[in-house]
PDB file of N, CA, C and O in Angstrom:
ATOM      1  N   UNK A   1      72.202-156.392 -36.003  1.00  0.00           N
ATOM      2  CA  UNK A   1      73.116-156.020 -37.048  1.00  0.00           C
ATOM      3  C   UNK A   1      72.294-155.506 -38.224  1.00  0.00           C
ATOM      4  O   UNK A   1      71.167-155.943 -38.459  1.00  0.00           O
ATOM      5  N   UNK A   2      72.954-154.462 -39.038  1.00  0.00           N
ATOM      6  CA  UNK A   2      72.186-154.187 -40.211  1.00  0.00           C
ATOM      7  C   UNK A   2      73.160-154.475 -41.369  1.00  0.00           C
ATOM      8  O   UNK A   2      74.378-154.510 -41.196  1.00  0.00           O
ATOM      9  N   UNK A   3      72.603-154.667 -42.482  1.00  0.00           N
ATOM     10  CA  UNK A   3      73.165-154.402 -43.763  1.00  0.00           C
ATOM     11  C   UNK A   3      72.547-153.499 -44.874  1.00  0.00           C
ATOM     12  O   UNK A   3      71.370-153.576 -45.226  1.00  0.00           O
ATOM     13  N   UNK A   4      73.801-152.322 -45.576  1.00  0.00           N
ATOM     14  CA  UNK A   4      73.185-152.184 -46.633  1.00  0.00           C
ATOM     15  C   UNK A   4      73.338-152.309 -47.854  1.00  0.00           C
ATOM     16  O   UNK A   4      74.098-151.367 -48.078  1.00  0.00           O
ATOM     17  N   UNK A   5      73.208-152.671 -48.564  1.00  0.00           N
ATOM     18  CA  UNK A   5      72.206-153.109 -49.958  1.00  0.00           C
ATOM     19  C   UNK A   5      71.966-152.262 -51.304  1.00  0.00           C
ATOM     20  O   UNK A   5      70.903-151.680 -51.521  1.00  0.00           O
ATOM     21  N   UNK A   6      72.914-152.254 -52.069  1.00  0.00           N
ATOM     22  CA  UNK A   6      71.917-151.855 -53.248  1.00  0.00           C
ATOM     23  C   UNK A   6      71.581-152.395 -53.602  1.00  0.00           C
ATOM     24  O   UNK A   6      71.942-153.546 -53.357  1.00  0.00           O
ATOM     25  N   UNK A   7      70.432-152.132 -54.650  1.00  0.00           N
ATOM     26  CA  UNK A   7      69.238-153.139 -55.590  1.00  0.00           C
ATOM     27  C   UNK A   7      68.864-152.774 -56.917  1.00  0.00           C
ATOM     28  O   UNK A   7      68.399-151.700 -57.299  1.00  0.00           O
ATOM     29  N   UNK A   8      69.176-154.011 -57.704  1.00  0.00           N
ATOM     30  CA  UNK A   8      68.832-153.546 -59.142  1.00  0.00           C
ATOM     31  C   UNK A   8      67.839-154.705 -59.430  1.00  0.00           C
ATOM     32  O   UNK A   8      67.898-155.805 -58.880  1.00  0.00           O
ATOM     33  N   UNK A   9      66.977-154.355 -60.300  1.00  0.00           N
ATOM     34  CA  UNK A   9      65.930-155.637 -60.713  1.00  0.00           C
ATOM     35  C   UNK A   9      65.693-155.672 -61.918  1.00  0.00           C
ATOM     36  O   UNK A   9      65.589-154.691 -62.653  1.00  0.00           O
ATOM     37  N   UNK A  10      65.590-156.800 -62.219  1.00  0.00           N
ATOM     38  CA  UNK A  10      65.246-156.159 -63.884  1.00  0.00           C
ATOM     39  C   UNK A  10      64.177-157.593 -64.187  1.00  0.00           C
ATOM     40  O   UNK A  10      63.476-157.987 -63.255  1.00  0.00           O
ATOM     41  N   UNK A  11      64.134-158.249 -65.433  1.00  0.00           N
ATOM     42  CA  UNK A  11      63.495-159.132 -65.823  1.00  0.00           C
ATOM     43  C   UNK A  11      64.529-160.453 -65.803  1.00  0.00           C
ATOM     44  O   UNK A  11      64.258-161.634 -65.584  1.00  0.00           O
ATOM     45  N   UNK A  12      65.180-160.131 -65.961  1.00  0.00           N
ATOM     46  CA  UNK A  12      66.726-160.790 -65.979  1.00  0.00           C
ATOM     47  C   UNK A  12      67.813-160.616 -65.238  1.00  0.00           C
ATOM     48  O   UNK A  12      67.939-159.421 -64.973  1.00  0.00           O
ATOM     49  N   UNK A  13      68.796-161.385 -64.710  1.00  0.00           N
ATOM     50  CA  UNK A  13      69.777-161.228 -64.348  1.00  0.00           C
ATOM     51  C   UNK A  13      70.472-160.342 -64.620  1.00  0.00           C
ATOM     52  O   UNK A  13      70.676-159.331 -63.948  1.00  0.00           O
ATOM     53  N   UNK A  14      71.027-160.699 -65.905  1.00  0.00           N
ATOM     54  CA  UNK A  14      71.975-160.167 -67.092  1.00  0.00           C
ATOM     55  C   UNK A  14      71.190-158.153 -66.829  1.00  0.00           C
ATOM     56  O   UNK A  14      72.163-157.440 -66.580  1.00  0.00           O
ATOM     57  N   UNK A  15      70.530-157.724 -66.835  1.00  0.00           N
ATOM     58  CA  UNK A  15      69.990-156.978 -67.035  1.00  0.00           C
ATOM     59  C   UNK A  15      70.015-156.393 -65.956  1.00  0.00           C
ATOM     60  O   UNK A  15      70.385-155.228 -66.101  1.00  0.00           O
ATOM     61  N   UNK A  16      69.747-156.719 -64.729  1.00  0.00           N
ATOM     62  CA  UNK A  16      69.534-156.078 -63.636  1.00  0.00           C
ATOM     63  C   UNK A  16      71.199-155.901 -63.068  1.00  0.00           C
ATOM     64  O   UNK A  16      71.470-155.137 -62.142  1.00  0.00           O
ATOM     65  N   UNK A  17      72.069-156.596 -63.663  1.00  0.00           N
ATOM     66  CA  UNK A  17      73.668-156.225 -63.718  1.00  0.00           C
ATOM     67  C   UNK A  17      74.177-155.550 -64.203  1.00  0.00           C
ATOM     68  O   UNK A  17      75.096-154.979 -63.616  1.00  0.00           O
ATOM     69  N   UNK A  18      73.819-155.186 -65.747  1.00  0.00           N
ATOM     70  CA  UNK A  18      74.309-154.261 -66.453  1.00  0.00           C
ATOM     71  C   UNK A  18      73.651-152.590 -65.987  1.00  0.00           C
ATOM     72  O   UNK A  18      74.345-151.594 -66.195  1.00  0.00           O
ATOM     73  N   UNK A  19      72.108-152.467 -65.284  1.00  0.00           N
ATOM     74  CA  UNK A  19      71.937-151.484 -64.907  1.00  0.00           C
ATOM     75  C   UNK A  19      72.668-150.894 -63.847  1.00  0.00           C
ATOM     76  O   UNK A  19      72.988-149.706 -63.806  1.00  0.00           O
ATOM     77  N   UNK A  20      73.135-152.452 -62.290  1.00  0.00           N
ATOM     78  CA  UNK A  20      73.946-152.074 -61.235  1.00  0.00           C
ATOM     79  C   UNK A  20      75.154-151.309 -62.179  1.00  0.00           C
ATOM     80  O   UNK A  20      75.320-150.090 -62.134  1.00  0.00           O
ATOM     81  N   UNK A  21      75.860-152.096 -62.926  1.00  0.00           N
ATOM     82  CA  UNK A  21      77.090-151.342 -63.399  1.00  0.00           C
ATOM     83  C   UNK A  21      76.931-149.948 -63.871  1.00  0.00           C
ATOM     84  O   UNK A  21      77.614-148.969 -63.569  1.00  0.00           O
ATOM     85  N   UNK A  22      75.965-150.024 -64.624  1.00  0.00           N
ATOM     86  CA  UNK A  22      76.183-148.214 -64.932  1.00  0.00           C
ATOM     87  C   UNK A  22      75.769-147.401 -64.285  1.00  0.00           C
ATOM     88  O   UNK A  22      75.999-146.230 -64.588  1.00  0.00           O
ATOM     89  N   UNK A  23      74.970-147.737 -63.101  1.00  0.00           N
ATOM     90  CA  UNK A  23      74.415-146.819 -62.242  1.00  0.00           C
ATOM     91  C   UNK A  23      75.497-146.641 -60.951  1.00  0.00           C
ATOM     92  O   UNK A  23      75.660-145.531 -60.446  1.00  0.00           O
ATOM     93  N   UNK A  24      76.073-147.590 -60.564  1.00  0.00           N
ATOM     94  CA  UNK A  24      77.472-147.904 -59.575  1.00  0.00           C
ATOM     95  C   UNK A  24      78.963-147.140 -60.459  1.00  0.00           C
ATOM     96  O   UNK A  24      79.961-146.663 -59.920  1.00  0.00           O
ATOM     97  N   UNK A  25      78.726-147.223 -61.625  1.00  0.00           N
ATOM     98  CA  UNK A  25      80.000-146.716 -62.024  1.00  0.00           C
ATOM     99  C   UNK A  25      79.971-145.400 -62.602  1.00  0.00           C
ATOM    100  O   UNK A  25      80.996-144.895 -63.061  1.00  0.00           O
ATOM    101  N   UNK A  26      78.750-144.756 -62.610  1.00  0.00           N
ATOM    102  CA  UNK A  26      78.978-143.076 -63.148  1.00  0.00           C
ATOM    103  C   UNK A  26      78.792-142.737 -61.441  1.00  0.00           C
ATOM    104  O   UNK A  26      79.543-141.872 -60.990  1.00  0.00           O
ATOM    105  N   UNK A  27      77.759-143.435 -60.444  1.00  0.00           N
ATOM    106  CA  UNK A  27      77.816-143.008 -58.854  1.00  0.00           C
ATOM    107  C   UNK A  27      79.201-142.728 -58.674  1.00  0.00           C
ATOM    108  O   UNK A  27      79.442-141.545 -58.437  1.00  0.00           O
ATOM    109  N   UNK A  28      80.027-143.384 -58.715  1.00  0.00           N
ATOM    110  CA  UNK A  28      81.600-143.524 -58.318  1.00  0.00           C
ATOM    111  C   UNK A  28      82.563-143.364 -59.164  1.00  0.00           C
ATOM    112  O   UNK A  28      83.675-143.104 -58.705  1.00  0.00           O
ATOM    113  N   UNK A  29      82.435-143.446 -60.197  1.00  0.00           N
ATOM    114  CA  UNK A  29      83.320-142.831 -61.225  1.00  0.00           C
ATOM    115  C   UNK A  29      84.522-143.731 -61.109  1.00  0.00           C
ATOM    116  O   UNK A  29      85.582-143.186 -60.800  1.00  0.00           O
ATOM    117  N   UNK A  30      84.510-145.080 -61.320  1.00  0.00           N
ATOM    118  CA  UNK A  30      84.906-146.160 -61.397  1.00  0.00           C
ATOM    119  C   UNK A  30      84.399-147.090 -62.482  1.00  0.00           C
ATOM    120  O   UNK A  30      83.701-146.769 -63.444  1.00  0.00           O
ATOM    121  N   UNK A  31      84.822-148.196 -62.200  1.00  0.00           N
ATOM    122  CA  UNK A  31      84.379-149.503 -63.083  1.00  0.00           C
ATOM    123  C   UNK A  31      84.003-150.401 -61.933  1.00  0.00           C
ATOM    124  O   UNK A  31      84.722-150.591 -60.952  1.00  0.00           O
ATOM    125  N   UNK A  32      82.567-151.050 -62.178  1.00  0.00           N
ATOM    126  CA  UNK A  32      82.040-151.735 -60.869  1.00  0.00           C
ATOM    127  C   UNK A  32      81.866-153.529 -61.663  1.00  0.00           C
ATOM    128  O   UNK A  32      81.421-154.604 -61.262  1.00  0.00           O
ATOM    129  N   UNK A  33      82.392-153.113 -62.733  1.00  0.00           N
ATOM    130  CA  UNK A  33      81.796-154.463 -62.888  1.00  0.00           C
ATOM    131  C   UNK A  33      82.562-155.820 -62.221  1.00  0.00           C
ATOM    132  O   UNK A  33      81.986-156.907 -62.180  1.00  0.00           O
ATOM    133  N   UNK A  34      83.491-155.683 -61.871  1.00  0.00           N
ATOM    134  CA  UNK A  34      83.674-156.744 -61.084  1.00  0.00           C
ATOM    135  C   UNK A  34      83.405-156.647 -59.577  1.00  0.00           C
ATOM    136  O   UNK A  34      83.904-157.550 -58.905  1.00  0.00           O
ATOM    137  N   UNK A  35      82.776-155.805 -59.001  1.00  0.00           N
ATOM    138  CA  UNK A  35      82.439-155.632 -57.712  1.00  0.00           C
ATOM    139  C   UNK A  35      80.960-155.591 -57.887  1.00  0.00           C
ATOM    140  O   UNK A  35      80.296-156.210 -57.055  1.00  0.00           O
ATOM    141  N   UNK A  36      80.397-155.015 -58.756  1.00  0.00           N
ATOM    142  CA  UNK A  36      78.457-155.181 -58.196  1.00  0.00           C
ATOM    143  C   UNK A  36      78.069-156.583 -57.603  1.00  0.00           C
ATOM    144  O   UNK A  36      77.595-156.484 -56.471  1.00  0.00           O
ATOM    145  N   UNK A  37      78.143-157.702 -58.028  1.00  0.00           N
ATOM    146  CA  UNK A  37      77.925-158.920 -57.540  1.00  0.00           C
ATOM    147  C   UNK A  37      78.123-158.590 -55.803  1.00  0.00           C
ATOM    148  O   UNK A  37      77.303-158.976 -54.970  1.00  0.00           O
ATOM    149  N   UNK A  38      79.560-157.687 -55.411  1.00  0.00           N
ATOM    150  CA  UNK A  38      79.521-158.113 -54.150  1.00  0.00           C
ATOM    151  C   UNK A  38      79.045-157.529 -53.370  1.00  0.00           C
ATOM    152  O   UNK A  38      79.253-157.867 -52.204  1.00  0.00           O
ATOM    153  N   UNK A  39      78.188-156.384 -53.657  1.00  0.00           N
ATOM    154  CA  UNK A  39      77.343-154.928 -53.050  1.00  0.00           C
ATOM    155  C   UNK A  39      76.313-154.719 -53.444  1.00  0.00           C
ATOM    156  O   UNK A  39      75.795-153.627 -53.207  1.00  0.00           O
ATOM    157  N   UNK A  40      75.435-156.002 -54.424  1.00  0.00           N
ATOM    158  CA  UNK A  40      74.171-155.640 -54.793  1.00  0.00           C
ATOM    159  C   UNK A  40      73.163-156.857 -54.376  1.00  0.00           C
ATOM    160  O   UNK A  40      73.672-157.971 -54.260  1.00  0.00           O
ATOM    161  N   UNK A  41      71.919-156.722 -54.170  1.00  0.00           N
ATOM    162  CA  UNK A  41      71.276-157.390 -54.423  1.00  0.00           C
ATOM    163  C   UNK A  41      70.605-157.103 -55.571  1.00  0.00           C
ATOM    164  O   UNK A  41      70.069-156.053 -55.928  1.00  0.00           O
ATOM    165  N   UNK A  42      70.713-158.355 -56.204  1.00  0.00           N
ATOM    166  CA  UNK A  42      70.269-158.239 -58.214  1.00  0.00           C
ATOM    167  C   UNK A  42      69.973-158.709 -58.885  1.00  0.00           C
ATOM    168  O   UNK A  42      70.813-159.598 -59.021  1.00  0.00           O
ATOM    169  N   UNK A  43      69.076-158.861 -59.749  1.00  0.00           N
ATOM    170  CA  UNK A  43      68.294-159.838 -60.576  1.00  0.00           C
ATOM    171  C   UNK A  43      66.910-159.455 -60.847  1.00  0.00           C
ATOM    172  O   UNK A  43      66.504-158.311 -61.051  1.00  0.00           O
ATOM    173  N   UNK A  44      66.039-160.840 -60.821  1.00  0.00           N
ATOM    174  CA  UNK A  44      64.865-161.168 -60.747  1.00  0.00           C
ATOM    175  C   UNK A  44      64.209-160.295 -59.039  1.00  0.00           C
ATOM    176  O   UNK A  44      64.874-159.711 -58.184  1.00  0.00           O
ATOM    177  N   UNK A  45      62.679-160.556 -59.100  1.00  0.00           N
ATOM    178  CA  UNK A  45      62.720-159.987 -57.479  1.00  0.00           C
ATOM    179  C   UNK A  45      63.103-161.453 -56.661  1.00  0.00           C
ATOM    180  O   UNK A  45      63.459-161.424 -55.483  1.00  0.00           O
ATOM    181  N   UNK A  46      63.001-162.558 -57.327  1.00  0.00           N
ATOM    182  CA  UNK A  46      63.445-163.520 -56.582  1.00  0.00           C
ATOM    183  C   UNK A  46      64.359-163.817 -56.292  1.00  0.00           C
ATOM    184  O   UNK A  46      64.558-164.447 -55.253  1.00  0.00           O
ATOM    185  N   UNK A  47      65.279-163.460 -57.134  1.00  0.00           N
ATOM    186  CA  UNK A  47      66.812-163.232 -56.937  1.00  0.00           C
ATOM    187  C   UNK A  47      67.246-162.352 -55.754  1.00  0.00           C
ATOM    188  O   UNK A  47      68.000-162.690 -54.841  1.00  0.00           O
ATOM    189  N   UNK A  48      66.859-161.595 -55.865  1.00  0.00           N
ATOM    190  CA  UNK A  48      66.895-160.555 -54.636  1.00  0.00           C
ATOM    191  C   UNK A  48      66.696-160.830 -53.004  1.00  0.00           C
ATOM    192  O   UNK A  48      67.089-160.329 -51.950  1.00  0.00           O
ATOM    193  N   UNK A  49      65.898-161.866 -53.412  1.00  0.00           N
ATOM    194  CA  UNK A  49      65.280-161.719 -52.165  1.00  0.00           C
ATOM    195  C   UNK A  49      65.910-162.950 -51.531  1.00  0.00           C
ATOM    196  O   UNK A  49      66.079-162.916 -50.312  1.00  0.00           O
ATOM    197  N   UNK A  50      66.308-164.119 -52.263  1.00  0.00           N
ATOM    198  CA  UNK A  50      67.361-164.635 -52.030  1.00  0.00           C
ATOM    199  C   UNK A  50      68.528-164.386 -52.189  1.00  0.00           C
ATOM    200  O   UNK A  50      69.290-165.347 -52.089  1.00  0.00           O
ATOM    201  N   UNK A  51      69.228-162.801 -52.545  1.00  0.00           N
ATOM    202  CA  UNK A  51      70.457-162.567 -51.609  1.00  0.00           C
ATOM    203  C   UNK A  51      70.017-161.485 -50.235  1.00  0.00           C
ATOM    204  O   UNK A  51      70.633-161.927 -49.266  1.00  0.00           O
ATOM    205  N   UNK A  52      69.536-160.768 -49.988  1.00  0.00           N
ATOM    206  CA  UNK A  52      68.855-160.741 -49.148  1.00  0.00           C
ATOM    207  C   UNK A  52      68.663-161.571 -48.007  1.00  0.00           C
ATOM    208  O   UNK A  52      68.916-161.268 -46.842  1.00  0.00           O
ATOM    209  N   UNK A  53      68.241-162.541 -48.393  1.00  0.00           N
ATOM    210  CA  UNK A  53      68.038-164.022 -47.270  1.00  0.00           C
ATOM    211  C   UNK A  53      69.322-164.248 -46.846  1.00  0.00           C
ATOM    212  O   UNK A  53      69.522-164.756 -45.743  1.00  0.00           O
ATOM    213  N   UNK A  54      70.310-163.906 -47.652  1.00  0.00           N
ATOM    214  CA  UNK A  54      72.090-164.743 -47.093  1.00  0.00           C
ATOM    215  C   UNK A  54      71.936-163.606 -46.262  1.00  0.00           C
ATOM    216  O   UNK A  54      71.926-163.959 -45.082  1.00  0.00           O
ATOM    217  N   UNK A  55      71.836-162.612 -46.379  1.00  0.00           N
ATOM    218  CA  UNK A  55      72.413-161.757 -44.906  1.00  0.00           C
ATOM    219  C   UNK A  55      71.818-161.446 -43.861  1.00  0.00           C
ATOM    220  O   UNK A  55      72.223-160.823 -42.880  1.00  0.00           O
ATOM    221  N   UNK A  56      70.472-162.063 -44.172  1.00  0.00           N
ATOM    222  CA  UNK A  56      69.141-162.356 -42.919  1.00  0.00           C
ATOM    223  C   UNK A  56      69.932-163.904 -42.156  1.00  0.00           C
ATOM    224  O   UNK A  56      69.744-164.077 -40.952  1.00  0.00           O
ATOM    225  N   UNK A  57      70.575-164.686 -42.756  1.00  0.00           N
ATOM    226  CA  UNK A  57      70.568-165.457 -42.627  1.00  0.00           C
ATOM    227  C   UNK A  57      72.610-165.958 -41.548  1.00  0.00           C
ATOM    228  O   UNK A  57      73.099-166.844 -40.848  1.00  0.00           O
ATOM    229  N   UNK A  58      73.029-164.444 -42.259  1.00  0.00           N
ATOM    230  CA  UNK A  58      74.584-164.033 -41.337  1.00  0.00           C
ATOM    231  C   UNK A  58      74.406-163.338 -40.391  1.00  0.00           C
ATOM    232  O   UNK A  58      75.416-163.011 -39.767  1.00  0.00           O
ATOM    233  N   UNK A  59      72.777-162.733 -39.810  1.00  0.00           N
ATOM    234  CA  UNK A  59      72.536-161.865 -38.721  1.00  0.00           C
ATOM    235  C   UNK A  59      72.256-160.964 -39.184  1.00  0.00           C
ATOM    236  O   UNK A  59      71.696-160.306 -38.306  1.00  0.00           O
ATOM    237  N   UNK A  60      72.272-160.312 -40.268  1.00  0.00           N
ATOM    238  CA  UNK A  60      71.556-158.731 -40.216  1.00  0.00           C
ATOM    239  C   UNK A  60      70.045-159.037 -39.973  1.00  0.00           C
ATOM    240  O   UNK A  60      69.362-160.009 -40.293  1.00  0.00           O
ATOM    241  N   UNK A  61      69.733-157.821 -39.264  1.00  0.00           N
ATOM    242  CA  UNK A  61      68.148-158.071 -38.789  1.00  0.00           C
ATOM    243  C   UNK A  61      66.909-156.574 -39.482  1.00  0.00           C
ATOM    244  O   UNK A  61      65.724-156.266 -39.358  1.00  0.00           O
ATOM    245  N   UNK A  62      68.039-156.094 -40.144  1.00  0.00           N
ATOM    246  CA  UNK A  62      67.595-154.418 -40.443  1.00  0.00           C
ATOM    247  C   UNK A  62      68.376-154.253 -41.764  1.00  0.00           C
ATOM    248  O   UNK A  62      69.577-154.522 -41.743  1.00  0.00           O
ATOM    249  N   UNK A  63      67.769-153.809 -42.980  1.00  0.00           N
ATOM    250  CA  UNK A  63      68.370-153.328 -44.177  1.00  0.00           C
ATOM    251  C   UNK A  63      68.412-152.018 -44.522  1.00  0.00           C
ATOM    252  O   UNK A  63      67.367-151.539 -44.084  1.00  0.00           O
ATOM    253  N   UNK A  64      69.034-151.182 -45.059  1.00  0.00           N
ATOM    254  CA  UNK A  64      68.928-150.211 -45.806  1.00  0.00           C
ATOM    255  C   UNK A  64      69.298-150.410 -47.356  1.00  0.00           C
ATOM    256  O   UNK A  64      70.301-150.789 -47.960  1.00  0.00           O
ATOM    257  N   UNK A  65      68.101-150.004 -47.687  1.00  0.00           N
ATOM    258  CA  UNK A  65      67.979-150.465 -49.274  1.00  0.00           C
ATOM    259  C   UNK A  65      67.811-149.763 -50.428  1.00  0.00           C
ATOM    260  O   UNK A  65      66.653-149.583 -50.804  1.00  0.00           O
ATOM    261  N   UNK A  66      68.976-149.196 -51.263  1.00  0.00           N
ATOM    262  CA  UNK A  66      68.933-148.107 -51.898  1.00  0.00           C
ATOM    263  C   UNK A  66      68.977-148.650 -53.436  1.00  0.00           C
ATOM    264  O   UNK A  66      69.845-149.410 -53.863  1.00  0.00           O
ATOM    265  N   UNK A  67      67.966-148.163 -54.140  1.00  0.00           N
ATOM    266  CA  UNK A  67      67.609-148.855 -55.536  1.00  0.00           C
ATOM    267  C   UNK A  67      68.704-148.232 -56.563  1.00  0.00           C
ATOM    268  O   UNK A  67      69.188-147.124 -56.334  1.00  0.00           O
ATOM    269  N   UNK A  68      69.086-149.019 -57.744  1.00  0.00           N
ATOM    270  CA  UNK A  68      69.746-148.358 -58.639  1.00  0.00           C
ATOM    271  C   UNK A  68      69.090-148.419 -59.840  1.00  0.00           C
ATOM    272  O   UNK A  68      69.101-149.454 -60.507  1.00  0.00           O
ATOM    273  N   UNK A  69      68.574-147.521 -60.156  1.00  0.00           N
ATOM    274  CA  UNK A  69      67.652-147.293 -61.449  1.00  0.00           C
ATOM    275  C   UNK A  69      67.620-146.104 -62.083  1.00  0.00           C
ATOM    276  O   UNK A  69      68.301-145.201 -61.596  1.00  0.00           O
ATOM    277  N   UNK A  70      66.704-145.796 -63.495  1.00  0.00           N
ATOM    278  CA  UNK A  70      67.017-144.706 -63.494  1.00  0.00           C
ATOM    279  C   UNK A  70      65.700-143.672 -62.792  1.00  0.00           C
ATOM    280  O   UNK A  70      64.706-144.151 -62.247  1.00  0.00           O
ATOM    281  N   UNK A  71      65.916-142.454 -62.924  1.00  0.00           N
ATOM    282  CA  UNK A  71      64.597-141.570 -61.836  1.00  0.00           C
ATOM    283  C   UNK A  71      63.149-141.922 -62.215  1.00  0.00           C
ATOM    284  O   UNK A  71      62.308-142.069 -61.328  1.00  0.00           O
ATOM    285  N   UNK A  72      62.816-142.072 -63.633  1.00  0.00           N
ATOM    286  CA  UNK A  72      62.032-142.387 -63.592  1.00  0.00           C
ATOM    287  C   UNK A  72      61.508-144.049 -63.989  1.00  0.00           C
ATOM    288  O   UNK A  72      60.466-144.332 -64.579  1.00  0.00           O
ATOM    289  N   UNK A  73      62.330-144.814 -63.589  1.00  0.00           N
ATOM    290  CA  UNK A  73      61.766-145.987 -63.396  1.00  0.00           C
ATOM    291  C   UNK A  73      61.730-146.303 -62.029  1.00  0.00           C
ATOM    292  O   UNK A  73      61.530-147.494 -61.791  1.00  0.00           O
ATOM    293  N   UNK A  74      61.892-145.442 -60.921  1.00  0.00           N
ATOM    294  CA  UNK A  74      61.872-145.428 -59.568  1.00  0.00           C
ATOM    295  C   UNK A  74      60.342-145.606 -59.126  1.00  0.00           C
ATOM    296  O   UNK A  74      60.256-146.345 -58.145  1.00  0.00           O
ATOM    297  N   UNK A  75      59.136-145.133 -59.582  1.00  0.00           N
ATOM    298  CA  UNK A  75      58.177-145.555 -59.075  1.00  0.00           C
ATOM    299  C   UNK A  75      57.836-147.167 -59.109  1.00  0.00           C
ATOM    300  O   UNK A  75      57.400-148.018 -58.334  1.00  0.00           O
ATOM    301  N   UNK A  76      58.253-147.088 -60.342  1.00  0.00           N
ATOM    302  CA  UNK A  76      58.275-148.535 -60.923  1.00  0.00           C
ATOM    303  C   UNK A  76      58.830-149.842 -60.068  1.00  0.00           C
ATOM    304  O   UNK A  76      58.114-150.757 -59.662  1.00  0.00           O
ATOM    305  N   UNK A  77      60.121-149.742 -59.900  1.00  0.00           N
ATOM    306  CA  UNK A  77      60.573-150.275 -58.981  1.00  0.00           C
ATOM    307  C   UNK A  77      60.530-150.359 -57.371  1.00  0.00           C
ATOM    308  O   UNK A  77      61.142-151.111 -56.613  1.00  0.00           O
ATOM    309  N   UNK A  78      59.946-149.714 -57.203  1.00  0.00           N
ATOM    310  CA  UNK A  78      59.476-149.288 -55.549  1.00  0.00           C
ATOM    311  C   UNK A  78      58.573-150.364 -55.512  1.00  0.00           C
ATOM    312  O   UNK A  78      58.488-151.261 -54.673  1.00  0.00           O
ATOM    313  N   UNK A  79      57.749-150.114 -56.771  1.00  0.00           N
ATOM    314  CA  UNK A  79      56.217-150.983 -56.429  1.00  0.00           C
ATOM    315  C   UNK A  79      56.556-152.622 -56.273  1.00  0.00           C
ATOM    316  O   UNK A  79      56.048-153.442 -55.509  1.00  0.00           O
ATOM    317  N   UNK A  80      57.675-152.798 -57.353  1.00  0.00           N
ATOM    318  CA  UNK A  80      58.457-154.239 -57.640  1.00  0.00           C
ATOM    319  C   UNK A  80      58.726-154.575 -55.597  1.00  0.00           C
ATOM    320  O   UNK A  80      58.108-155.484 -55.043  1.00  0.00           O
ATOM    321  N   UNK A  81      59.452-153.898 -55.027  1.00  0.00           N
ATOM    322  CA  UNK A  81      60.084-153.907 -54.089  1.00  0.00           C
ATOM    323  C   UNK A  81      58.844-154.056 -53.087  1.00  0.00           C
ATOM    324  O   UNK A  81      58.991-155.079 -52.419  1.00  0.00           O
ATOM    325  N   UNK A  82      57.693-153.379 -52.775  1.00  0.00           N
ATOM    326  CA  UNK A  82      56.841-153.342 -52.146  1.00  0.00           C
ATOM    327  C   UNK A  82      56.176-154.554 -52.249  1.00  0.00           C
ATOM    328  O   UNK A  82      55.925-155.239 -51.257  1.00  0.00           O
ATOM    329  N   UNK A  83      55.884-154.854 -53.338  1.00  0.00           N
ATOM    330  CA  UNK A  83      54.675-156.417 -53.800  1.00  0.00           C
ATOM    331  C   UNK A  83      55.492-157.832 -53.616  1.00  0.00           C
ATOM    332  O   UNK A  83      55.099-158.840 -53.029  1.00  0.00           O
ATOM    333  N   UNK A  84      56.814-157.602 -54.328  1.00  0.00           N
ATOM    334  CA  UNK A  84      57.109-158.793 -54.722  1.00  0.00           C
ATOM    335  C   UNK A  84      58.760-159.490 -53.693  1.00  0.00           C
ATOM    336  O   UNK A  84      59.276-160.605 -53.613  1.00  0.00           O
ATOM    337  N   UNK A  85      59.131-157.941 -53.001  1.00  0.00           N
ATOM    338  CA  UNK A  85      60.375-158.286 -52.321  1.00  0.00           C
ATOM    339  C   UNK A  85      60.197-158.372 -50.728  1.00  0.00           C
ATOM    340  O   UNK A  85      60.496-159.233 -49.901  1.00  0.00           O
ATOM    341  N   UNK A  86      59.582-157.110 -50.650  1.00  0.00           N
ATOM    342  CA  UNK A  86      59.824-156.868 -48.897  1.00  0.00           C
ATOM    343  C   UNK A  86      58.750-158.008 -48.181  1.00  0.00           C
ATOM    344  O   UNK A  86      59.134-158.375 -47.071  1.00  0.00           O
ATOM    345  N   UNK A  87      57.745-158.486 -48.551  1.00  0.00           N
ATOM    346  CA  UNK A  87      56.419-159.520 -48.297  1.00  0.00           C
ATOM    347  C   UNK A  87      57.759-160.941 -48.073  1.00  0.00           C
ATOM    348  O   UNK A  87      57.741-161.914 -47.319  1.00  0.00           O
ATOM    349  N   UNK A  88      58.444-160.641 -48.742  1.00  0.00           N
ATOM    350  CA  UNK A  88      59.006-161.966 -48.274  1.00  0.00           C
ATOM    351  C   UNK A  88      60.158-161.739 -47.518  1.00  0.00           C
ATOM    352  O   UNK A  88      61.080-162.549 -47.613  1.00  0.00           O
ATOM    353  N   UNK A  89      60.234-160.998 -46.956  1.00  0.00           N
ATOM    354  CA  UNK A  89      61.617-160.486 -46.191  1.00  0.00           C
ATOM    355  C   UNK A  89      61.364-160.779 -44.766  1.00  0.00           C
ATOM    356  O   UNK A  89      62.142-161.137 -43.881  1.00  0.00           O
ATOM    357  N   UNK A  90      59.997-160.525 -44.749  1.00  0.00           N
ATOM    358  CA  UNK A  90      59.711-160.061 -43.226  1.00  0.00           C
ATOM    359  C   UNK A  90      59.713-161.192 -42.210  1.00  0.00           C
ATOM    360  O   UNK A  90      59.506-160.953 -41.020  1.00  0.00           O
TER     361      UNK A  90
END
């Protein structure tokens, strides 16, 4: 089974929510804030990686993982994702 995943990270919770929302709600041209919680993985990278774990943990065995940030904090976050998320995924 796979799941996919968006991902916001920030230093904070609070933070890595408010980016899902505005990046989920100009994507869709909606209001996400009461739905990011249920389509993101978000937070801390630890946060992440423990929601992540719930759906490693319902059978997905394969993610697709699409970041929500802005373009250029994308290197940035890749590296977050590389060091501090996927090492514990595996």
């Amino acid at each position: 089974m796979s799941a996919a995943s968006f991902r916001a990270v920030g230093d904070t919770y609070e933070e890595a929510h408010r980016v899902a929302v505005e990046q989920l709600s100009k994507r869709y041209r909606q209001p996400f804030e009461t739905l990011v919680e249920r389509y993101c993985a978000l937070g801390t990278p630890q946060e992440c990686v423990e929601r992540l774990q719930r759906f490693a943990d319902a059978g997905a065995r394969h993610f697709i993982l699409s970041p929500l940030c802005d373009i250029d904090a994308l290197g940035q976050h890749l590296e977050i994702y590389a060091r501090d998320i996927l090492p514990q995924c595996r």
